[in-house]
VOPAGU-2260 file (C-alpha; in pm, 1 decimal, decimal comma):
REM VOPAGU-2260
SITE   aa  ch    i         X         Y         Z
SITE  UNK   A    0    3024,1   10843,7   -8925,7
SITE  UNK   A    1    2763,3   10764,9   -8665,8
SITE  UNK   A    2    2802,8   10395,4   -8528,7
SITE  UNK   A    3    2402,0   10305,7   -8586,8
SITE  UNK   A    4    2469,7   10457,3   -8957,7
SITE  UNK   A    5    2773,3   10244,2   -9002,7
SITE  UNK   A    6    2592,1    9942,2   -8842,0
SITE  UNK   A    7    2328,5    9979,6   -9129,4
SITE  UNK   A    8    2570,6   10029,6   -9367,5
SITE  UNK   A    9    2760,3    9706,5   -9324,5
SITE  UNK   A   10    2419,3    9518,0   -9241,4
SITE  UNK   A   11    2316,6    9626,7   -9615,5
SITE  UNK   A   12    2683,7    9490,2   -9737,3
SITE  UNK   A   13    2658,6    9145,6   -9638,4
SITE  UNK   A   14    2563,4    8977,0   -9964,8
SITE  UNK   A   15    2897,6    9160,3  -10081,0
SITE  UNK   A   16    3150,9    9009,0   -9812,3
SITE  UNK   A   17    2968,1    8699,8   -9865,9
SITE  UNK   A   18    3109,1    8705,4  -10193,8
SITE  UNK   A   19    3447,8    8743,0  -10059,2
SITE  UNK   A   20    3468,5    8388,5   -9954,9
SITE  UNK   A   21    3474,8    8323,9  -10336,7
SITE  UNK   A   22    3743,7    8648,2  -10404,6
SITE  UNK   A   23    4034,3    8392,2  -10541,9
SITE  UNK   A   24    4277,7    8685,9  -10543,3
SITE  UNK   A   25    4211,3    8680,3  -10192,5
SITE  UNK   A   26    4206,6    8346,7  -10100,7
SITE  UNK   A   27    4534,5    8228,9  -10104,1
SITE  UNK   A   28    4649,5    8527,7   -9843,5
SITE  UNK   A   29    4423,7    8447,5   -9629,2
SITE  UNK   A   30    4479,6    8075,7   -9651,5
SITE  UNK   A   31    4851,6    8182,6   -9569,4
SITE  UNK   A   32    4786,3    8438,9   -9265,2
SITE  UNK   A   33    4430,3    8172,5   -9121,7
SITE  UNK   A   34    4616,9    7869,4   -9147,7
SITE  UNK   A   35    4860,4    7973,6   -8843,9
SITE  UNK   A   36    4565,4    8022,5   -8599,5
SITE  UNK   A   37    4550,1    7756,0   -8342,9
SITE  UNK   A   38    4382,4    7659,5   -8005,7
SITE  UNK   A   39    4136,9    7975,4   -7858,6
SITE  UNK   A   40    4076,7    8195,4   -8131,9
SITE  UNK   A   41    3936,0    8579,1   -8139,1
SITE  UNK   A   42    3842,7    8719,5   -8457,4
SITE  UNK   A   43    3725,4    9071,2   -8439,7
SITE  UNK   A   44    3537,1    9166,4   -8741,2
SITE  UNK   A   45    3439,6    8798,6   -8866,3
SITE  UNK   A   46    3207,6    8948,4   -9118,1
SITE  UNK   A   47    3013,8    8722,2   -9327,8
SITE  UNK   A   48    3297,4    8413,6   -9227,2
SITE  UNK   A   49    3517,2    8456,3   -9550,6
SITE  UNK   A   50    3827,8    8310,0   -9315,3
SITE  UNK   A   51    3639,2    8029,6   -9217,4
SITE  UNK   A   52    3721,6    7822,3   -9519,8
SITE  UNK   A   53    4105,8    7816,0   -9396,6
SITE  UNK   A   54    4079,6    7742,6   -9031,3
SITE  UNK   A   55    4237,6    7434,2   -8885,3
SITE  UNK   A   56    3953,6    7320,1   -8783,4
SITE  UNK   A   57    4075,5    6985,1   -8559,1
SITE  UNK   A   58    4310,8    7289,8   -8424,9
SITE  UNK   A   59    4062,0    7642,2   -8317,9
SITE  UNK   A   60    3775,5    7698,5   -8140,6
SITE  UNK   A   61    3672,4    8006,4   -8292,4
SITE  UNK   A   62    3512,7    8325,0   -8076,3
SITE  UNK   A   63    3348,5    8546,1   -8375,6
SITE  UNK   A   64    3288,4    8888,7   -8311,1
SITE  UNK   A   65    3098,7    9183,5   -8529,7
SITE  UNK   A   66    2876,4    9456,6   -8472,2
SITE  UNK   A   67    2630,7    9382,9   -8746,4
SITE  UNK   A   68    2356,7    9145,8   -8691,3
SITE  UNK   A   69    2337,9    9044,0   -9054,4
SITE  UNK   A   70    2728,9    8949,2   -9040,5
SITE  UNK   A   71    2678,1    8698,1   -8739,3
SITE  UNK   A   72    2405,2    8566,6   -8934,2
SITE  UNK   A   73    2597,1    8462,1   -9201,8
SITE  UNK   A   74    2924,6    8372,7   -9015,4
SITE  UNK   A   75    2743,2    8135,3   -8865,8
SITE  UNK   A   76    2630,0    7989,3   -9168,4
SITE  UNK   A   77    3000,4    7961,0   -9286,1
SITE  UNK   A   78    3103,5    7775,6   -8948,3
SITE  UNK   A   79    2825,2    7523,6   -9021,8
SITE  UNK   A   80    2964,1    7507,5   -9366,2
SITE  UNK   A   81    3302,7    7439,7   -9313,8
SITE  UNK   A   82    3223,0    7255,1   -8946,0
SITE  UNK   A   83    3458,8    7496,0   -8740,9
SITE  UNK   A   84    3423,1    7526,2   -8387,7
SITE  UNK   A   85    3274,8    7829,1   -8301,5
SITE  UNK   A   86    3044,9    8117,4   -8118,3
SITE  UNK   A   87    2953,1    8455,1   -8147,5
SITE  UNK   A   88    2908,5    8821,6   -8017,5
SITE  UNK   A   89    2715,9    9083,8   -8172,1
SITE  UNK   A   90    2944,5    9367,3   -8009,6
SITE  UNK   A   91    3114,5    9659,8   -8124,4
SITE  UNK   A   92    3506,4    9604,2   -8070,3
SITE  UNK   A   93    3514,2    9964,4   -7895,2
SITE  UNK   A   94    3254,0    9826,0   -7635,9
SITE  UNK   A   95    3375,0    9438,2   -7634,2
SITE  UNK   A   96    3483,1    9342,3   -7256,9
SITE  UNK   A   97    3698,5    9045,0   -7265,9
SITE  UNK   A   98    3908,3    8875,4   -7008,2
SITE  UNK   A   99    4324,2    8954,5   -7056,1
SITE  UNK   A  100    4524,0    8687,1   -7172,1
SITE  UNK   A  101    4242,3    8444,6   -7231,4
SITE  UNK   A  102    4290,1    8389,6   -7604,7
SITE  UNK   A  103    4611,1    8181,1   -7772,8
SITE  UNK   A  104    4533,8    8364,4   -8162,4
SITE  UNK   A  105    4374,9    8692,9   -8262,0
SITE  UNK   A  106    4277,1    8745,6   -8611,2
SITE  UNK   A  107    4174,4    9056,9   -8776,8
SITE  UNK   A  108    4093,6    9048,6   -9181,7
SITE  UNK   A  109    4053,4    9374,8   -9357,7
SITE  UNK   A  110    3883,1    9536,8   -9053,6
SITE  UNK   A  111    4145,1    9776,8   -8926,7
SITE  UNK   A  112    4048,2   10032,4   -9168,1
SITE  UNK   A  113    3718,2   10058,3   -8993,3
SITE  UNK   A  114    3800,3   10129,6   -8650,7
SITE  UNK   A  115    3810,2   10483,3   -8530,0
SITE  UNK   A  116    4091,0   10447,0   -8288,3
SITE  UNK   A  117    4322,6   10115,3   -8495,3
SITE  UNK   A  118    4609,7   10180,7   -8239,4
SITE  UNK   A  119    4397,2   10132,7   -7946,2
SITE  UNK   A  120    4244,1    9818,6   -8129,3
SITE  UNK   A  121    4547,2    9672,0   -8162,8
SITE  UNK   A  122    4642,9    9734,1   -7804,9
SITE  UNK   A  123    4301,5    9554,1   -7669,6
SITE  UNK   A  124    4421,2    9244,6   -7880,4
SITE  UNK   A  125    4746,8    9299,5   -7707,6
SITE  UNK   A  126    4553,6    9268,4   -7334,9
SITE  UNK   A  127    4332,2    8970,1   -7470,4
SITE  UNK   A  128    4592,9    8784,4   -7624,2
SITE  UNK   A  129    4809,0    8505,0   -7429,4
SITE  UNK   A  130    5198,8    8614,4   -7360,2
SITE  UNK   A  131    5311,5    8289,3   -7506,6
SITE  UNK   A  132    4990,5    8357,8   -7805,2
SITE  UNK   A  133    4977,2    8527,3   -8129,6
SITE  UNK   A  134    4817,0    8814,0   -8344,6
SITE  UNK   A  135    4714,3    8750,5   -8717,4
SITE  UNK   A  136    4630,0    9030,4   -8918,2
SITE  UNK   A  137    4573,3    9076,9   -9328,9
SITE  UNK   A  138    4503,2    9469,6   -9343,5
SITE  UNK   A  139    4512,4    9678,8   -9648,5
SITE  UNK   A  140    4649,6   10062,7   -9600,2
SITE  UNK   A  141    4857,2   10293,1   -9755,9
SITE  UNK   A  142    5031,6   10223,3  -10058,7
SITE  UNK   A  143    5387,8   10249,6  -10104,7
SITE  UNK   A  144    5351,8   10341,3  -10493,5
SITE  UNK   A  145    5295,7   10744,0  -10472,6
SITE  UNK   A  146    5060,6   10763,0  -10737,0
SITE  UNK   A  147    4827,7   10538,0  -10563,8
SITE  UNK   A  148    4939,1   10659,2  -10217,7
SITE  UNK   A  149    4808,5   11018,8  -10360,2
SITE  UNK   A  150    4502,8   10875,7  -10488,1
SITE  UNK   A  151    4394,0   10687,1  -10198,5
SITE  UNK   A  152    4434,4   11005,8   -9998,0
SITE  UNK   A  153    4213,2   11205,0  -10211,7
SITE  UNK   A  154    3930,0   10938,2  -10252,2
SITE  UNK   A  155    3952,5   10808,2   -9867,5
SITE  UNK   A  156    3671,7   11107,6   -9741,9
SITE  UNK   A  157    3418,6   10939,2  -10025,7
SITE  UNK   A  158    3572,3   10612,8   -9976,4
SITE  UNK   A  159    3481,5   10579,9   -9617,3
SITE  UNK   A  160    3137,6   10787,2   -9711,7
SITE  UNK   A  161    3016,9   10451,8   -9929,7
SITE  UNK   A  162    3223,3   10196,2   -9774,2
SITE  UNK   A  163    3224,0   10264,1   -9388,1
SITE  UNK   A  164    3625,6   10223,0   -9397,8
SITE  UNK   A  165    3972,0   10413,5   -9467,1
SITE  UNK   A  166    4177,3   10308,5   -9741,9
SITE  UNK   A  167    4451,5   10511,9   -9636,3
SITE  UNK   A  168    4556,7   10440,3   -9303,8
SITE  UNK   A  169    4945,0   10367,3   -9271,2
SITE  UNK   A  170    4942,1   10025,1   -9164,0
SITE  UNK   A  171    5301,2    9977,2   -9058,6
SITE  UNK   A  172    5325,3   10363,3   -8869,0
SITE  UNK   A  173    4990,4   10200,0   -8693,9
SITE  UNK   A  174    5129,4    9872,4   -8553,4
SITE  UNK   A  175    5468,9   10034,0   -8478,9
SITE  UNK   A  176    5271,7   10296,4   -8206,4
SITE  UNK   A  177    5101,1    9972,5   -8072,0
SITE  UNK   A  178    5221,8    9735,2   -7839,4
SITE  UNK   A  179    5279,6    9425,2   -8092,7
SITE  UNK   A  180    5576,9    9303,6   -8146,5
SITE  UNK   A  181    5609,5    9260,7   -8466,4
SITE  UNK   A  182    5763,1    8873,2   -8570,9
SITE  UNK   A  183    5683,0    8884,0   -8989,3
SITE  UNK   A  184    5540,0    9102,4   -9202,7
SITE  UNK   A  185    5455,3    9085,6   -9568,8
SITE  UNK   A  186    5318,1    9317,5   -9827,3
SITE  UNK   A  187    5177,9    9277,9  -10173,5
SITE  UNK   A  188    4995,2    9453,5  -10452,3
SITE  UNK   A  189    5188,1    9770,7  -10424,8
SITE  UNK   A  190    5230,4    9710,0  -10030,0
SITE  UNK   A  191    4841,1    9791,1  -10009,6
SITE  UNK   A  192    4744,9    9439,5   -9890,0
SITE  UNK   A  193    4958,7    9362,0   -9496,3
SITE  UNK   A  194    5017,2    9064,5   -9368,1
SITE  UNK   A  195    5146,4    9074,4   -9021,8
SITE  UNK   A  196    5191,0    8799,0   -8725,9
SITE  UNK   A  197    5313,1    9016,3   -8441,0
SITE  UNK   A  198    5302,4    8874,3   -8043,2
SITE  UNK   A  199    5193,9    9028,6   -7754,4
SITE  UNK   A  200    5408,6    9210,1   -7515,9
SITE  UNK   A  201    5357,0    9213,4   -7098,6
């Protein structure tokens, strides 16, 4: 999919991962993966600010980045909301020139699955992140149940047609060819829904 196309596309979704701030079946993982960020914090792919909620904020100054104009908009909304420290770029994570090691957290919610190149991704937040920092991610992927493993491979060509993301990528074979280092990792609903803090390695 074209990167303008996909731009719109997520543009026209906004009112739908504003509504994900309210998702209480998602809530309390991200509570449990957001609540570890501390001091500098990245997060590629703020969207609409559903992780803002959860943020220390006495403990982040947030850097919030997203391609889509009408996500910024209402990220910043949600740091006003929930008075977190923060700023934003209206980049596209492929394009996004950032200094190395100039960030002590990186989070990434449910925006690997978008990325055309996640292994490369993941190895940019390996450059920008601090030796001593670490990387946050709740991802969902491949399933380890085969009938929905099967299933998500057959619907992932539509999927990504009306969504603008994969729902099949193989989350753990993607962070094992990356640089991470991989300290915890925990899966649920059928191991669809990651979460992962990995750390950087120099």
């Amino acid at each position: 999919m074209k990167k303008e196309k996909l731009i719109r596309k997520y543009d026209k979704q906004v009112k739908m991962y504003e509504n994900n701030r309210k998702n209480q079946k998602l809530a309390g993982l991200r509570n449990k993966i957001i609540k570890k960020a501390y001091g500098k914090v990245l997060e590629v792919g703020v969207g609409a600010g559903a992780n803002f909620p959860y943020y220390d904020r006495n403990n982040v100054e947030v850097t919030g980045v997203d391609f889509s104009f009408e996500m910024i908009k209402n990220a910043k909304r949600a740091a006003s909301i929930f008075q977190v420290k923060a700023k934003f770029i209206q980049e596209d994570i492929d394009e996004l020139i950032l200094e190395d090691n100039s960030f002590d957290c990186i989070v990434s919610t449910l925006s690997l699955c978008s990325y055309p190149e996640p292994i490369l991704t993941l190895n940019r937040f390996n450059s920008w992140c601090r030796e001593d920092g670490i990387i946050l991610l709740m991802e969902h992927g491949l399933s380890s149940n085969p009938i929905l493993s099967v299933t998500q491979k057959m619907i992932d060509p539509l999927y990504t047609k009306i969504s603008g993301c994969h729902c099949n990528r193989n989350i753990n074979k993607i962070i094992e060819k990356s640089n991470l280092q991989v300290d915890q990792i925990e899966r649920y609903w059928s191991d669809i829904i990651y979460l992962v803090q990995a750390r950087p390695t120099k």
